[in-house]
C-alpha positions in Angstrom: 13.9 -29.8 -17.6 12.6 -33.6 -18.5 12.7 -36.5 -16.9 11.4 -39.8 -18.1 9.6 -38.0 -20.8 7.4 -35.5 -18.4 8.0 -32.2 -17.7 8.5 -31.3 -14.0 6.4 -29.1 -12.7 5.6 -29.7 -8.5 7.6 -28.3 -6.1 8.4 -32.1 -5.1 9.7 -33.4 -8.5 12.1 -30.2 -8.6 13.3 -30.9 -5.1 13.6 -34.6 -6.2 15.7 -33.7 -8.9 17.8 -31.5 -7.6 18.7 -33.7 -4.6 19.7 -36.5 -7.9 22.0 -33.8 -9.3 24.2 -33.3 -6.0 27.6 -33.3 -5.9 29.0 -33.9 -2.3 32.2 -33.0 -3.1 31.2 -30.0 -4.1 28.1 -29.2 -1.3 31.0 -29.4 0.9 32.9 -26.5 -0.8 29.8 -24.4 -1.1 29.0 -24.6 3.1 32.7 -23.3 3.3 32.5 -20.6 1.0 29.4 -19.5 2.3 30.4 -19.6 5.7 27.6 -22.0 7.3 29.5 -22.6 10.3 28.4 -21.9 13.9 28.1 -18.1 14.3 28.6 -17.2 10.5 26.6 -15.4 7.7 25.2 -18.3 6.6 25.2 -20.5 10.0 22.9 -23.6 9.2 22.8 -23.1 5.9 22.2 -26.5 3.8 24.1 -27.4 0.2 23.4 -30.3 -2.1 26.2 -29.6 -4.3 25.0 -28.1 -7.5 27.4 -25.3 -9.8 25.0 -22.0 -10.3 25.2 -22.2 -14.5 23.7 -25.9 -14.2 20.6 -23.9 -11.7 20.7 -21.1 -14.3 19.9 -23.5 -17.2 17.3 -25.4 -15.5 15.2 -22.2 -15.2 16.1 -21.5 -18.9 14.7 -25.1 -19.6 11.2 -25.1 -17.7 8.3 -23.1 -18.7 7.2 -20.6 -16.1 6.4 -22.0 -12.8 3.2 -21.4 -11.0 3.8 -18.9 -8.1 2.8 -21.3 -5.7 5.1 -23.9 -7.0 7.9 -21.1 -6.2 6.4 -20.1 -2.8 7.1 -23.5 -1.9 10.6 -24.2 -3.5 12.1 -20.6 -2.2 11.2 -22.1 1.2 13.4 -25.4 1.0 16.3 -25.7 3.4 18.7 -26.5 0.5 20.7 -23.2 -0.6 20.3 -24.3 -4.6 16.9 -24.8 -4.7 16.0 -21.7 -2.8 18.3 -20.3 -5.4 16.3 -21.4 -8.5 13.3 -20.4 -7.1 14.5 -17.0 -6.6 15.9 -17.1 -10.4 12.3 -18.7 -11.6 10.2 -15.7 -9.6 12.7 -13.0 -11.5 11.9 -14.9 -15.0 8.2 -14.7 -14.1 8.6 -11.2 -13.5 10.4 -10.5 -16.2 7.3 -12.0 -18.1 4.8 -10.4 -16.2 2.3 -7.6 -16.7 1.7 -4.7 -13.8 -0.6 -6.9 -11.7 1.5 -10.3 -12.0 4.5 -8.1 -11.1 3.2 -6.3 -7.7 2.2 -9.9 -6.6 5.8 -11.2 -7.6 6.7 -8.1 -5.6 5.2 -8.9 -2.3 5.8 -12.9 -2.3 9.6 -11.4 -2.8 9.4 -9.2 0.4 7.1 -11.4 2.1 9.6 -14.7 1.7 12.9 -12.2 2.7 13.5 -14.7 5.1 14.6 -17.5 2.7 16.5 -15.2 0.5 19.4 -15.3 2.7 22.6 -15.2 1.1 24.5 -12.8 -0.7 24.1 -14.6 -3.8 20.4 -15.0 -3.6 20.3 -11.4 -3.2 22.4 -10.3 -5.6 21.0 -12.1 -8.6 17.2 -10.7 -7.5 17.0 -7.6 -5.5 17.8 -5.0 -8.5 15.3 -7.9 -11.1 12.2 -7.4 -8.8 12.2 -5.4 -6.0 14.2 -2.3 -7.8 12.6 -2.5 -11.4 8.9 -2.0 -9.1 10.0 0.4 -6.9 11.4 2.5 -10.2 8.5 4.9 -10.8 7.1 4.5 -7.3 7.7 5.6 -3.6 10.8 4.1 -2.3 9.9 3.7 1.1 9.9 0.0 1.3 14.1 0.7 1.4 14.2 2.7 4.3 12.4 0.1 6.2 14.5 -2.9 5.2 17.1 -0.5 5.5 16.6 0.6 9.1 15.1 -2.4 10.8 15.7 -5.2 8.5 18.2 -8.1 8.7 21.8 -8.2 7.2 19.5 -9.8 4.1 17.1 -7.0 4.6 19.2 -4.3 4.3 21.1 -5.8 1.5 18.3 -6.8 -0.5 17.6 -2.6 0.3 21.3 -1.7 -1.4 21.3 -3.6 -4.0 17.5 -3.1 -5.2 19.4 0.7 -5.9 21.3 -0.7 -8.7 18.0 -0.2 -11.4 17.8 3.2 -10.2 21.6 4.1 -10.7 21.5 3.0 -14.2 18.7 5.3 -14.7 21.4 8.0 -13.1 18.7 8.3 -10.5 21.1 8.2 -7.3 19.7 10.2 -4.4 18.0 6.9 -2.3 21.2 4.7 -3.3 23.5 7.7 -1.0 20.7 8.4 1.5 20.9 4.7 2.0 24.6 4.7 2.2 24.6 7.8 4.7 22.3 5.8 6.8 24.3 2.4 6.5 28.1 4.0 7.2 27.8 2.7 10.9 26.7 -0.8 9.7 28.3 -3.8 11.7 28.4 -6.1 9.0 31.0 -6.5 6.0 28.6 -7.6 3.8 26.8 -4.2 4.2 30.1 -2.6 3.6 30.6 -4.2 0.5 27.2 -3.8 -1.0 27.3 -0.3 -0.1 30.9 0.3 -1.5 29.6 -2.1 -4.9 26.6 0.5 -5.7 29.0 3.4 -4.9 31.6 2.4 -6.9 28.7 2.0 -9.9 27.2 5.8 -9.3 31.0 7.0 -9.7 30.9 5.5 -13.0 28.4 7.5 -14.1 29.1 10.5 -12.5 32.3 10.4 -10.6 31.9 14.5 -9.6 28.7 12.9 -7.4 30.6 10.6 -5.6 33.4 11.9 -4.8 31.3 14.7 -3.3 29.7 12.4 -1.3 33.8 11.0 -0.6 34.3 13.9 0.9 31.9 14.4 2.9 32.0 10.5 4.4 34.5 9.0 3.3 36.3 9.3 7.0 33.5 7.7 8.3 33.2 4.8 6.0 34.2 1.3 6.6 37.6 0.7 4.7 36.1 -1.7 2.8 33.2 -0.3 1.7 35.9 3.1 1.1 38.2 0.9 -0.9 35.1 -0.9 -3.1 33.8 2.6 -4.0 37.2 4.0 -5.0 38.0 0.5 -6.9 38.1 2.2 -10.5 39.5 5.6 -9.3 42.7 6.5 -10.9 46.2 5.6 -8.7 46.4 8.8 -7.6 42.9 9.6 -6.4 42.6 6.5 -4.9 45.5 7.3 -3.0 44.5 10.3 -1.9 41.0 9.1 -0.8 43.0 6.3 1.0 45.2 8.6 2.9 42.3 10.5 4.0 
């Protein structure tokens, strides 16, 4: 990203551009469809107006940005730049040797405050804190899991998603057990999302674990998990 012939690279000349791309029209759509309004998901939640692709190539276009440069931009009250940071800290992971990476690690974790919407999750969780946790204990999960906020514990279901396309799926269903009684849609769905993707790789596994739950689980998280089921299985897990 260029501007007048000199690469940005502070926090503030980011922000400053950001706020020049904006798109009210547009900023207006976003704080409806990520329900921003009193009492919802994403209650306060700030939008300048910016499509995701035009974040995503702005990444592409910088050079890596300095960890403190992102420590200060994930903190920014506008959804999109907290966005691009969180896309930024998974490119510098991505580039990152063993040490760079557990430091990316813990600034993730340590910042879960600001990573507060499904989307910001989703692109992240299973690009840092799953690809770390890979060939190590998996505590951490439980944790967020357990005592964490609706961010928390879905930055905790989705993080799974590395490990289930290693076919390593014990923590995503001990997580799923533990998360059945979970008030929150968007715990449903993440859940039923990373069930759905262990029954593609090994649908005897969950439907065993179907069986077991499955008249416990939240409808949608049932009907998420059972999404590429044949008719007739479906059905029957429906019925059930």
């Amino acid at each position: 990203m260029v501007i007048k012939n000199k690469v940005i690279m502070e926090a503030g000349e980011i922000t400053a551009h950001f706020l020049e791309l904006g798109d009210p029209q547009i900023a207006t759509h976003s704080q409806r469809f990520f329900k921003t309004d009193t009492g919802e998901y994403g209650a306060g939640d700030k939008f300048i107006g910016i499509r995701v692709p035009v974040i995503r190539a702005r990444v592409k276009a910088l050079p890596p940005l300095s960890l403190d440069t992102i420590s200060e931009l994930i903190r920014s009250e506008f959804h999109e730049i907290r966005l691009f940071a969180t896309l930024a800290l998974v490119d510098n992971f991505n580039r990152a040797d063993e040490t760079d990476r557990e430091e990316i690690y813990h600034l993730y974790l340590e910042n879960h405050a600001f990573i507060n919407n499904w989307d910001i999750v989703d692109c992240s969780a299973h690009k840092i804190v799953g690809p770390y946790l890979l060939n190590r204990p998996r505590e951490t999960l439980y944790k967020l899991a357990g005592n964490g906020t609706l961010w928390q514990r879905r930055i905790a279901v989705i993080s799974c998603f590395t490990f289930i396309r290693h076919d390593d799926f014990d923590d995503i269903l001990r997580l799923s057990e533990k998360l059945l009684s979970d008030p929150e849609d968007l715990i449903h769905k993440a859940v039923g999302w990373m069930l759905r993707e262990v029954g593609k790789r090994d649908r005897a596994r969950l439907e065993a674990f179907l069986d077991q739950h499955n008249k416990q689980m939240p409808r949608v998280m049932l009907r998420y998990a059972i999404e590429k089921f044949p008719t007739e299985l479906r059905h029957h897990y429906m019925k059930k």
